[in-house]
C-alpha positions as CSV (number, residue, x, y, z in Angstrom):
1,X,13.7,-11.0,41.6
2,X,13.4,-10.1,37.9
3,X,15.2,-8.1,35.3
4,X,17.0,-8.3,31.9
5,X,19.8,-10.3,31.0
6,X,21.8,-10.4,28.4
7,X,23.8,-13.6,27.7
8,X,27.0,-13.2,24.7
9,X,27.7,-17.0,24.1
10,X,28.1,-18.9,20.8
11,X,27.4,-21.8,22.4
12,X,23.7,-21.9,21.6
13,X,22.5,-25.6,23.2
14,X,24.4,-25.4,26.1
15,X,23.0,-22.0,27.0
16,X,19.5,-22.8,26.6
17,X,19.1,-24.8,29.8
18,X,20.5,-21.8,31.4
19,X,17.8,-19.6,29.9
20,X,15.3,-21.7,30.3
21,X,16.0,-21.7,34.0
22,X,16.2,-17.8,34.4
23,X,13.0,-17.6,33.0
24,X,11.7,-19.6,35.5
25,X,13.0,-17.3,38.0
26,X,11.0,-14.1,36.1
27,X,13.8,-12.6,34.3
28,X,14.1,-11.7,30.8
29,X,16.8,-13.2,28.7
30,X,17.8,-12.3,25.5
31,X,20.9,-14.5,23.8
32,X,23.1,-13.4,21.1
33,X,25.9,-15.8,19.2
34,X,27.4,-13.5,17.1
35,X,30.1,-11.7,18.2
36,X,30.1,-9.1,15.6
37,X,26.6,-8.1,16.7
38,X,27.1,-8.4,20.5
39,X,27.7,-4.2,20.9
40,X,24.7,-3.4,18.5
41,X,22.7,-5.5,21.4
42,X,23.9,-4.4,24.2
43,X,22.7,-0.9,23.2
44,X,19.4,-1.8,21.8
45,X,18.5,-4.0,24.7
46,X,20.1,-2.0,27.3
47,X,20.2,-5.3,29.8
48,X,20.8,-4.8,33.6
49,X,23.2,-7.4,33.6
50,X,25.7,-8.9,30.8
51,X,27.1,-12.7,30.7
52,X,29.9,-12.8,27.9
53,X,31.8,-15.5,26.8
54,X,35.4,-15.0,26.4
55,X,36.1,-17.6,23.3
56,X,34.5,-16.6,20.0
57,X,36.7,-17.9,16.7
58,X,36.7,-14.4,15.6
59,X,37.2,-12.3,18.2
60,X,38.2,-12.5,21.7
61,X,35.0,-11.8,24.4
62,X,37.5,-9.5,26.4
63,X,37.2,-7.2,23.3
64,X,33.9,-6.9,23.7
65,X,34.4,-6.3,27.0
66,X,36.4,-3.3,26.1
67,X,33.7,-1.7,24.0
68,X,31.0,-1.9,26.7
69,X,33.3,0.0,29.4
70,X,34.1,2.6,26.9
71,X,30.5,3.2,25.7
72,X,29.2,6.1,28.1
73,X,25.6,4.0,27.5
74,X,26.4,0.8,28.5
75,X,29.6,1.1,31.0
76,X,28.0,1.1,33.8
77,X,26.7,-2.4,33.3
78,X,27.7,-5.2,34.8
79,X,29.5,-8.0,33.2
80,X,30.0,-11.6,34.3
81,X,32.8,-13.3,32.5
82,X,32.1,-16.9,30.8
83,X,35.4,-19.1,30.0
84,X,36.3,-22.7,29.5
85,X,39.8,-22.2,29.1
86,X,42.2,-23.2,31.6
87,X,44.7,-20.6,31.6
88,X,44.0,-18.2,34.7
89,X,45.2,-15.2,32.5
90,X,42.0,-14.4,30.7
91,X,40.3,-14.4,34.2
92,X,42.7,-12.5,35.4
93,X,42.5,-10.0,32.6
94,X,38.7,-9.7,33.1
95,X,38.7,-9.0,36.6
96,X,41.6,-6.1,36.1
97,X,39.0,-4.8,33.2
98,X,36.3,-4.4,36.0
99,X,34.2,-7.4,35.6
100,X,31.6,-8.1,38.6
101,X,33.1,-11.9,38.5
102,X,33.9,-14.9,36.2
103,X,32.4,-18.2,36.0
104,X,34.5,-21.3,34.6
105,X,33.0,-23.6,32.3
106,X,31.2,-26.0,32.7
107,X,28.9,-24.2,35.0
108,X,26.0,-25.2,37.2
109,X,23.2,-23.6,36.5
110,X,21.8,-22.8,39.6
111,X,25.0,-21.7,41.0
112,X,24.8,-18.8,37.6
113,X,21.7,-17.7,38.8
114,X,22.7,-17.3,42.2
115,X,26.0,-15.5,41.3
116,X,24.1,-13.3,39.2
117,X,21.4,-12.4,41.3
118,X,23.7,-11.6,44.0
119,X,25.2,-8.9,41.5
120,X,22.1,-7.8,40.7
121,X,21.2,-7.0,44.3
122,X,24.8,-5.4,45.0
123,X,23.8,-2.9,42.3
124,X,20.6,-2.2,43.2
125,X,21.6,-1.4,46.8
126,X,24.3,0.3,45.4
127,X,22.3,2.7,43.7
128,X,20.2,3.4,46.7
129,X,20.9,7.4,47.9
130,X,23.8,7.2,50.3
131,X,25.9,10.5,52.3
132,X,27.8,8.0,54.6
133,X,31.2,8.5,54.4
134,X,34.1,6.9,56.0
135,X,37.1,7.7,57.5
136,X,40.0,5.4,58.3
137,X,43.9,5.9,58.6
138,X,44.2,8.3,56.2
139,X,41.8,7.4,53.6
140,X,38.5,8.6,52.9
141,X,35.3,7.1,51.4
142,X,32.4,8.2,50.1
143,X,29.7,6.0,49.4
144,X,27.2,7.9,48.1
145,X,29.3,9.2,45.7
146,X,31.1,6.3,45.3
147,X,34.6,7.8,45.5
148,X,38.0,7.2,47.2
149,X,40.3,10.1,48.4
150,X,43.8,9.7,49.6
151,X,46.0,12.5,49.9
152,X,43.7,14.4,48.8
153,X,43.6,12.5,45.1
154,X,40.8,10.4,44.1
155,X,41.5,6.5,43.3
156,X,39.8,4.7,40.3
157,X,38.5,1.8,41.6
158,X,37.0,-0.8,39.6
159,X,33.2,-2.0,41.5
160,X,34.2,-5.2,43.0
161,X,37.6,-3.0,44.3
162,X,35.0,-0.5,45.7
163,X,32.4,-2.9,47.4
164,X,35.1,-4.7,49.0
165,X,36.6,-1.6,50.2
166,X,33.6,-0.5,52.1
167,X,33.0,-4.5,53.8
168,X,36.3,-4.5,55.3
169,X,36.8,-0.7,56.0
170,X,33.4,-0.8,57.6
171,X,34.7,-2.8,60.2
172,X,37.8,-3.0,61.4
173,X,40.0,-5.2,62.8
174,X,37.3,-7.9,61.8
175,X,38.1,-10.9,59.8
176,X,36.7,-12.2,56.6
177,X,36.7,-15.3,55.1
178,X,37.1,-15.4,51.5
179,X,33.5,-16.9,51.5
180,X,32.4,-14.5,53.7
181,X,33.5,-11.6,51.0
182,X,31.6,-13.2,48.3
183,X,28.5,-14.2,50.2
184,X,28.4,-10.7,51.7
185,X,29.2,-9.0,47.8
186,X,27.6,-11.4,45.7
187,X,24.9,-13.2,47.7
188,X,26.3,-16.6,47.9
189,X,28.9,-19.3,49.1
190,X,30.8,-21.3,46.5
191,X,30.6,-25.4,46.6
192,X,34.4,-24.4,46.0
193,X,37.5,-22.6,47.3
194,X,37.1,-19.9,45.2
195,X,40.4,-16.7,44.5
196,X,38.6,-14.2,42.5
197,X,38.8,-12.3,46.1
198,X,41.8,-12.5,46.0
199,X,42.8,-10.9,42.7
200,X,40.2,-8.4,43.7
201,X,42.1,-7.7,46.9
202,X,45.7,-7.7,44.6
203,X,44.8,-5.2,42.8
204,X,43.2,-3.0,45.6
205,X,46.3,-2.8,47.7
206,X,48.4,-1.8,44.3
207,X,46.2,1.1,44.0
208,X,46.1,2.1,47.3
209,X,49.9,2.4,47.7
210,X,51.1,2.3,51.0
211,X,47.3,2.5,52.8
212,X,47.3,-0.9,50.9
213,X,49.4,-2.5,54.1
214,X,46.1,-2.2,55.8
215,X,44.3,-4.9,54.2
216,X,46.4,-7.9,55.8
217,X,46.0,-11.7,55.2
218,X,45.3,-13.6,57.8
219,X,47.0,-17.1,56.8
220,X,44.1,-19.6,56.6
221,X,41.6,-17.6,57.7
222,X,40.6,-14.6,55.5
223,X,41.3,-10.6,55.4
224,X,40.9,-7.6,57.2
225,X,41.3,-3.6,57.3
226,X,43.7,-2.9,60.0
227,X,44.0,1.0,60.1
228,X,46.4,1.1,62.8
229,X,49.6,0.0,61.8
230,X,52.8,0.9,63.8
């Protein structure tokens, strides 16, 4: 796999290991420390993927965030949050903005390049031609188009929202693990018990109102779409 990567991180030393380690694996990395100038690169350098850091002493990385999904150029990219900090709410804040996932600080390397090349290969089967559509309890997807109906209104989704949508809708009555979700989204299984499923799922159900119920916990197991609820 190759490709272009953008990495937004002040922390220069830290990061070059990192780089160092994607170039091995044939991609193309370009790092920028100044927060100021992050937008003016993201436009110039137009990278398939984005890793941002949250903590800049200027400006906050969400920010940043901001100005990529509201740049018709560059919203469709996809964004993997950075942060050290140990409050949850910047996560959580990131993930409700639409980012593909988050990685806490410190990182292992090898587990950032495996997270990111699983987004990289959601995206790029993602934007394969699609007309299969789906049809379950009331709700209707379209995959091709990459739209939601219900009651005949369409629902914003955010990408993860989407993808993980489509996984469970697509079968079933079938239960996921949480690691099953990320392997099967992302392309890998965290050395950890991992939630950003779960705030993905949270916010899901919200949007979905009442077809919401269908997606069920399964204490200790997982999820699953269960269409047919009495």
């Amino acid at each position: 796999m190759s490709g272009k990567i953008l990495i937004i991180d002040r922390d220069i030393e830290n990061t070059k290991s990192l780089i160092d380690c994607f170039e091995e694996e044939h991609f193309t990395v370009k790092l920028v420390d100044n927060s100021q100038q992050a937008m003016n690169h993201v436009l110039s350098y137009q990278p398939e993927i984005i890793l941002l850091d949250i903590e800049f002493p200027d400006t906050s990385g969400l920010d940043i965030f901001r100005a990529i999904l509201l740049d018709k150029q560059t919203e469709s990219i996809p964004t993997i949050i950075l942060t050290a900090k140990a409050e949850p709410i910047d996560r959580v804040v990131g993930l409700e903005l639409g980012a593909e996932d988050y990685i806490a600080k410190p990182f292992d390397t090898r587990e950032v390049i495996l997270r990111t090349k699983g987004v990289l290969r959601r995206r790029r089967k993602r934007d394969q031609p699609s007309d299969q559509r789906i049809k379950l309890h009331g709700i209707e997807i379209d995959i091709g188009k990459r739209e939601v109906n219900l009651a005949n209104s369409n629902i914003s989704l955010t990408n993860p929202e989407f993808e993980l949508l489509v996984y469970l809708a697509k079968s079933p009555g079938r239960v996921f693990s949480r690691n099953d979700l990320m392997y099967r989204l992302w392309g890998y299984r965290p050395a950890y018990q991992s939630r950003s499923i779960d705030s993905h799922l949270s916010r899901l159900k919200k949007k979905l109102g009442r077809i919401g119920q269908c997606i069920q916990t399964v204490r200790g197991v997982g999820y699953r779409f269960q269409p047919d609820l009495s």
